[in-house]
N, C-alpha and C positions, 0 to 999 in steps of 0.2 A: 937428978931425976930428969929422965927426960921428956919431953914437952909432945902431947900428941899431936897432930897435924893431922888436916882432912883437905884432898884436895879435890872441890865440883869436878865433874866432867863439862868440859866443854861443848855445847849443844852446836851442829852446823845442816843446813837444810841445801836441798840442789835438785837438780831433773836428771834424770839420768836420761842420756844420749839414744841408750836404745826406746824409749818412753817416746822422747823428741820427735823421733825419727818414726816413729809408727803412727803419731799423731798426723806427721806431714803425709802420709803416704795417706790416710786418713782423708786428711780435705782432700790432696788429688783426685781419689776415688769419688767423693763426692761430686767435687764440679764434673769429673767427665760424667757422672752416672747421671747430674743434670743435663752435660751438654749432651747424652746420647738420647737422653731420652724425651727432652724439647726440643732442643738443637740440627739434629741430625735429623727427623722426620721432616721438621720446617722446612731445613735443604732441598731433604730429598723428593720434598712435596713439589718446592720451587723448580729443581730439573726438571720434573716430569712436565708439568704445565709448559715451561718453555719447549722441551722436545715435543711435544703433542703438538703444541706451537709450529713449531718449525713443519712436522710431519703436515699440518694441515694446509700451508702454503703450500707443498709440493703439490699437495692432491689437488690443490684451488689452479694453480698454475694450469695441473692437467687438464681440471675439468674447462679451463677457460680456452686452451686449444683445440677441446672436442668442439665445442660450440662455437669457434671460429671455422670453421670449417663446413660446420650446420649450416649455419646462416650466411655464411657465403657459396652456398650451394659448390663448394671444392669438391666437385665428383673425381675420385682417381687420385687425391693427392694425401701423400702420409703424413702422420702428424706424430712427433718424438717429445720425448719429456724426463728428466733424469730426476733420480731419487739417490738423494745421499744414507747409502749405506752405512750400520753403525748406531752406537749408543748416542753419538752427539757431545759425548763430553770430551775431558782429554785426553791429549796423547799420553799425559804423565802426571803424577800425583804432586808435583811438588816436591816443598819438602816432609812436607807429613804422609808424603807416597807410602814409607814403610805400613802405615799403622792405616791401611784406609778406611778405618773405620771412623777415624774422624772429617773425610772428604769422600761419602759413598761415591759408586759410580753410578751414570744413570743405568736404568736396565733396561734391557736391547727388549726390540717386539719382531716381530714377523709380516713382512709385507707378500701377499700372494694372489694368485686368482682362481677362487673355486666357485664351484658349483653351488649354487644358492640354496639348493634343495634338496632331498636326497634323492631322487628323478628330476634326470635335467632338463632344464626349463630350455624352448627353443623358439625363438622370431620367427613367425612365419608373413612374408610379406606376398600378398594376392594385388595386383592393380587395375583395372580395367578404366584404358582411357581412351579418346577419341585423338587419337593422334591423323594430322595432316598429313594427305595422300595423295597425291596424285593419279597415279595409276589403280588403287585399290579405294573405293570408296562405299561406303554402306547405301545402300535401297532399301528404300521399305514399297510397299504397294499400297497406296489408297483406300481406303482410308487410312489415317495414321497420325500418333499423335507427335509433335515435333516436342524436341526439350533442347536443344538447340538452331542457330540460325540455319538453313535449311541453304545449300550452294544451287539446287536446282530442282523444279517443279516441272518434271514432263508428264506431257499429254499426247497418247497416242489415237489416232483412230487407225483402226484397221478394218483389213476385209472389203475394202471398197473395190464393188465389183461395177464393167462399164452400166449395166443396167442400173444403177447407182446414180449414173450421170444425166439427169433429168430433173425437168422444170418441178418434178414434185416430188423430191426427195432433197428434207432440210434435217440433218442428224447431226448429235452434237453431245458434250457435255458439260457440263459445269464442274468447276471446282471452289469451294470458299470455305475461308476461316474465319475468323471474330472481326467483322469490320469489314469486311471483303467478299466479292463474288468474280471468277473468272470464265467464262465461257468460250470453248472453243468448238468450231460447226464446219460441219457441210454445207454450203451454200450456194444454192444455185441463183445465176447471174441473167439477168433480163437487160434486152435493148428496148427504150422506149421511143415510140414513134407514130405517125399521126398516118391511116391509111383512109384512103378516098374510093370515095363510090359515087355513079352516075345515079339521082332521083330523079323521077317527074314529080314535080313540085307545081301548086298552082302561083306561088312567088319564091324568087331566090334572093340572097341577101346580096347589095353589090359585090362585083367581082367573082362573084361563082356563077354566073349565069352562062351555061355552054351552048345553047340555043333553044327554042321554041318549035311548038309542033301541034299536032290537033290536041294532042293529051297535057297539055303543058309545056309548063317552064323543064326544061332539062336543067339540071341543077349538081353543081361541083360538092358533095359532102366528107367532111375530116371526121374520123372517129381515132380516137388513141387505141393504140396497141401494141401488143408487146412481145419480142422474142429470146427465145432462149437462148443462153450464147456460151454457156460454161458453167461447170462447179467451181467455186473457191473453197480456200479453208482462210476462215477466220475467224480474228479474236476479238473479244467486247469485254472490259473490264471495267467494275465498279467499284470504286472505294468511297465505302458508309454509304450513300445514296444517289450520289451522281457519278457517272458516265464517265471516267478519263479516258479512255482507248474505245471507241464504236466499232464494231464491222471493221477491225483492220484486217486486209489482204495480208495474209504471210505465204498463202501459195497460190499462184492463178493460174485459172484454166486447167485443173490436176487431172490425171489420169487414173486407172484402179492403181489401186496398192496401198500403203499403209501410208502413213504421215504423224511427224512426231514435231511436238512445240512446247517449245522450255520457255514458261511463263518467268520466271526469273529473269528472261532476259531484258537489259535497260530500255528497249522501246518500247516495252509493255509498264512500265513507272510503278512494278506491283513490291517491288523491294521494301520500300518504308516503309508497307503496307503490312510486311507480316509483322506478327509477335510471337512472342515466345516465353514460356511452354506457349501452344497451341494445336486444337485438334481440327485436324484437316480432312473433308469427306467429296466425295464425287458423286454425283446421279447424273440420270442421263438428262439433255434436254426436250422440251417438248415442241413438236414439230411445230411451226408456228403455221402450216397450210394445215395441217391434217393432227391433232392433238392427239388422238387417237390410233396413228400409223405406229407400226413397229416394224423398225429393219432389225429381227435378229442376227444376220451375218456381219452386221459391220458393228465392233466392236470397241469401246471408247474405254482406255483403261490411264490412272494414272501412276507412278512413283515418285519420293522423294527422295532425292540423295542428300546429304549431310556433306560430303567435302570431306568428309573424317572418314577414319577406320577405325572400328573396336579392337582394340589388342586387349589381351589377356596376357599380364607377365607375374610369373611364380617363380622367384630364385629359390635355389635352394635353401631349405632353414639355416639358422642360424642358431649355433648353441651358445648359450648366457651363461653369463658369471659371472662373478662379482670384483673388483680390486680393491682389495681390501689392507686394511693395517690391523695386526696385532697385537697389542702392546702387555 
């Protein structure tokens, strides 16, 4: 009889290769979908910041040429400055070049120069300066208020006709600012001298006794007196309350016709005298024989010249905009 038999199965355990293999592929995707999604912003945070970087040197470099040029007043001279075109990154990926998603590139911007607004904005430059002139210099007429040093203060009188030229005709006029009075006049000129006459006198003092008679002593007498001998034109200037210039002759013995005197000038010491701003006025003076006379025909007027010219300069505007980066 035969003998039954039973035989277990044998039990065996393992991983199958395709399993393995989907697992690995498994983590790969994991860490890239870390590294894309922490990794790769952080990078491409970091390019940018250093390109921006870099893009801001360029501009700083630029703006630092504009302002060498400002401040060394370089009128007429150009000023250049280069801008590296481009991303900033590489020429070439490496070796993970194929997949660049794991080494972004930086992204480009746009450098340009527009219009800031949407109506263009335009410089307009107006100057008015007192530029030095020789030949061409501003007057003003009397009264007038000065805002700069003033090159020359004349004083004319006009109108002097010969009937003018007598012992009693003193004309004239003043000019004064803060501190100061100038005067300049008609002045007529006297000779002083002692003139003698015969008296009967019943005594003479020794030495004038010219002889005797039934009526008296004949007697030698001096009385003072005075003749006329020319008009001048002179100045008298006072600064604050005394006298530095008296009755200076600046024309003698004058004829009709007009006469002009630039108080500015250095033998008149009126220079330190002015200030400025200052307002400057003329009247006439008053006759010192006759307070009361008036010569209307002879006319005493003054001006100030400044030494400068008023220029007015208006270039053409200038259209704005701005140089800009885009990034």
């Amino acid at each position: 009889m035969a003998k039954n038999s039973y035989h277990a199965p044998e039990s065996e355990s393992g991983l199958s290769e395709v399993i393995g293999f989907v697992l690995i592929i498994g983590l790969i995707v994991v860490a890239a979908s870390l590294y894309l999604t922490y990794g790769v912003p952080a990078q491409g945070r970091e390019n940018e910041i250093v390109h921006m970087n870099e893009i801001k040197d360029q501009f700083v470099g630029y703006k630092l040429s504009l302002d060498s040029l400002f401040n060394n007043n370089k009128i007429g001279t150009t000023v250049s400055n280069s801008f590296t075109l481009g991303t900033e990154g590489a020429y070439s990926q490496g070796t993970l070049g194929f997949f660049p998603l794991m080494s972004p590139v930086r992204s480009s911007g746009v450098i340009a120069v527009n219009d800031r607004t949407k109506d263009p904005e335009v410089l307009s430059i107006v100057s008015r300066s007192l530029v030095i002139n020789d030949t061409i210099q501003d007057a003003v007429e009397l009264p007038a208020r000065i805002e700069s040093a003033p090159k020359h203060i004349y004083v004319t009188l006009s109108g002097i006709t010969s009937d003018d030229l007598s012992k009693d005709t003193y004309y004239g006029v003043e000019v004064n600012g803060s501190g100061w009075l100038a005067t300049v006049n008609l002045t007529p000129r006297f000779t002083y001298y002692d003139a003698y006459r015969v008296e009967q006198l019943s005594s003479c003092p020794p030495g004038q006794v010219i002889g005797t008679g039934s009526g008296g002593v004949s007697c030698l007498v001096s009385t003072p007196a005075s003749a006329y001998t020319g008009s001048d034109i002179s100045v008298t200037v006072i600064k604050g309350t005394l006298p530095s210039v008296q009755d200076l002759t600046v024309y003698k013995s004058i004829t009709p016709g007009s006469y002009t005197i630039d108080l500015l000038d250095d033998s008149y010491g009126l220079k330190s005298a002015i200030q400025v701003p200052d307002n400057l006025f003329i009247a006439p003076t008053l006759d010192r024989y006759d307070p009361l006379h008036v010569i209307p025909h002879i006319l005493g007027k003054g001006n100030v010249t400044s030494g400068y010219s008023e220029q007015v300069y208006s270039p053409p505007a200038i259209r704005l905009g701005s140089l800009e980066y885009r990034g």
